[in-house]
C-alpha positions in Angstrom: -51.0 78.6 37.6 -51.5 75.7 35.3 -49.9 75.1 32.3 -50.6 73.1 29.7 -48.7 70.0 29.6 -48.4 70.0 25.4 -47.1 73.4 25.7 -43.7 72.3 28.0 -43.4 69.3 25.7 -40.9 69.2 22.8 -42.5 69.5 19.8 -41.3 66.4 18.0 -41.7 66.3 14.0 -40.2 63.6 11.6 -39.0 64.6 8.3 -37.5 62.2 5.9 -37.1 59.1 8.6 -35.1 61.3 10.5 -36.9 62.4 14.4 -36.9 66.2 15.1 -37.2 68.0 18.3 -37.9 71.8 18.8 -36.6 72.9 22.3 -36.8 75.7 24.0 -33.7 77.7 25.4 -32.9 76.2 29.0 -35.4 73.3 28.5 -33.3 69.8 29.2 -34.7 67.2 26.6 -33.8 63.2 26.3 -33.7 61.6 23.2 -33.5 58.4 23.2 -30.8 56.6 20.3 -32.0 53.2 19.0 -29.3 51.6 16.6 -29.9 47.9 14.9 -27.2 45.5 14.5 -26.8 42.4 12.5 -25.9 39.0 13.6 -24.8 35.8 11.9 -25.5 32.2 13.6 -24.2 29.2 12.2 -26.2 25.9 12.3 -25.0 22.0 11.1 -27.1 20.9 8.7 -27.5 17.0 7.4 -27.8 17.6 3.5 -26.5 13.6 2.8 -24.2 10.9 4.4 -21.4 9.5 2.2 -21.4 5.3 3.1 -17.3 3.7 1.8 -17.1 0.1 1.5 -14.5 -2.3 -0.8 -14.7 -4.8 -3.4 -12.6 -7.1 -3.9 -11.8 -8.6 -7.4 -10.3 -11.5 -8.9 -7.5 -10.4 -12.1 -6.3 -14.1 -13.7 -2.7 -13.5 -14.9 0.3 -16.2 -16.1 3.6 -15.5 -14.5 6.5 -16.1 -16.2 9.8 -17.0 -15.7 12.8 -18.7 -16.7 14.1 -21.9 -14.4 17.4 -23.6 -14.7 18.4 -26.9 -13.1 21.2 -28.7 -12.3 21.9 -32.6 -13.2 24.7 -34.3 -11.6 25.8 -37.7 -13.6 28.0 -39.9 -11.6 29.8 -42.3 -13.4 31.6 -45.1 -11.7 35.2 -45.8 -13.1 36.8 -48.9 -12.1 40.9 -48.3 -11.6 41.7 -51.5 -9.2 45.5 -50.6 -8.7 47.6 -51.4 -6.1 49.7 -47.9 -4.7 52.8 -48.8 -4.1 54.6 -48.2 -0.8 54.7 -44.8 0.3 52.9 -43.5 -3.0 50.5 -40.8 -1.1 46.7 -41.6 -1.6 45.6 -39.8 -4.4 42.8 -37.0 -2.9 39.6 -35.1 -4.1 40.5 -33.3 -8.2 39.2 -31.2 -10.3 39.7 -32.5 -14.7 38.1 -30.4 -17.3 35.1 -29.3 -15.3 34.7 -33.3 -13.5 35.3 -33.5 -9.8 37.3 -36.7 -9.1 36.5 -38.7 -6.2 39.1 -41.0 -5.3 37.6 -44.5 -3.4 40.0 -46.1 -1.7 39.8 -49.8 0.2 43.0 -51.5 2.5 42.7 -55.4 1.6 44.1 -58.2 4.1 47.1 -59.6 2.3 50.3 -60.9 3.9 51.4 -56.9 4.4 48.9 -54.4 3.9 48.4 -52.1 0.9 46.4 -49.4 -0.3 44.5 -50.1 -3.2 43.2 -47.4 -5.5 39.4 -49.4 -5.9 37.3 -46.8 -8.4 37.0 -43.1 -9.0 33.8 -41.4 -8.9 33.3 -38.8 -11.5 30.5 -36.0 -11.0 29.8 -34.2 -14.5 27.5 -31.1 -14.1 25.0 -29.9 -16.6 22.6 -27.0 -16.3 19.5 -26.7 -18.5 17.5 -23.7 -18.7 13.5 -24.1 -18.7 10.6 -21.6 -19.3 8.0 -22.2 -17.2 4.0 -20.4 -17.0 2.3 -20.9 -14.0 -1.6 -19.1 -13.8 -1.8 -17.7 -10.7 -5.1 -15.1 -9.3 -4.9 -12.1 -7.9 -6.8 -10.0 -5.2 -7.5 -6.5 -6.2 -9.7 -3.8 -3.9 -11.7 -0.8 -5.4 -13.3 1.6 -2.9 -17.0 2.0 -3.4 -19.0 5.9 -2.5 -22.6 5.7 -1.8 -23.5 8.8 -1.8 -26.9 9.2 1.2 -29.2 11.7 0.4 -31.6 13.0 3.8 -34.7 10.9 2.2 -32.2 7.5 2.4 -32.0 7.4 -1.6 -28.1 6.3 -2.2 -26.2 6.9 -5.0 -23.3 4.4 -6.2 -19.9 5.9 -7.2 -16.7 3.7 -7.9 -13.3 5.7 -8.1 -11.6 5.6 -11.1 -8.8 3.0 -11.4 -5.4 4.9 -10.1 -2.7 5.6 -12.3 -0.7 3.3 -10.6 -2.2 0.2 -12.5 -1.3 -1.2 -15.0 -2.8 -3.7 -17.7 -2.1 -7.2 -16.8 
């Protein structure tokens, strides 16, 4: 006996989106479950390029500062005395703020004696000088190009830093 094949077939309907199937009691029916899912993919793209290069400049400035010197004056005193015997040779002094230098010189004479021939007197003076000297300095400031994909570049310079200060 042939039956029709529509007749042992589900009778499937859709209502709303949603698939419906009719089965008859002991009649074994696969439905098959579909389910979408979503995925994300991540992908590098070149929007620009940044290019960095450095300037350097030149700031001018005067330094200045205070110098002090010294000056020495020697003065030449002659004393030409004889030291008697066993006087002991007079040696290297200090007198109100002059070293004395004693210069001593044995002469040939029938005995020998020490003759006191000059002092040498040093006298120091300091002098205080201001001085300006110009003097150029070196300064680097980084410089941002910014790239765009179709080669244009844009110039940026960063700010001056905080740091700096006016000459």
């Amino acid at each position: 006996m042939m039956s029709d094949p529509a007749a042992s077939q589900p009778k499937l309907s859709r209502t709303q989106g949603v698939e419906t199937a009719e089965v008859t009691l002991g009649e074994e029916v696969v439905l098959p479950l579909i389910e979408e899912t979503a995925r994300i993919d991540k992908q590098a793209v070149e929007t620009g390029r940044v290019r960095v290069s450095t300037r350097t400049e030149t700031v001018d400035q005067v330094l200045r500062e205070s110098l002090r010197s010294q000056t020495v004056e020697v003065t030449r005193v002659p004393v030409n005395r004889t030291l008697s015997e066993g006087e002991v040779p007079p040696v290297i002094r200090e007198e109100n703020g002059v070293t004395v230098i004693p210069v001593l010189e044995e002469i040939l004479v029938a005995e020998k004696r020490l003759v006191l021939k000059e002092e040498v007197h040093v006298r120091r003076s300091s002098a205080d000088e201001d001085v300006e000297v110009p003097v150029t300095l070196r300064k680097q400031r980084a410089v941002v190009e910014r790239v765009s994909p179709d080669g244009h570049a844009s110039e940026q310079i960063d700010p001056p830093s905080t740091q700096e200060t006016a000459p």
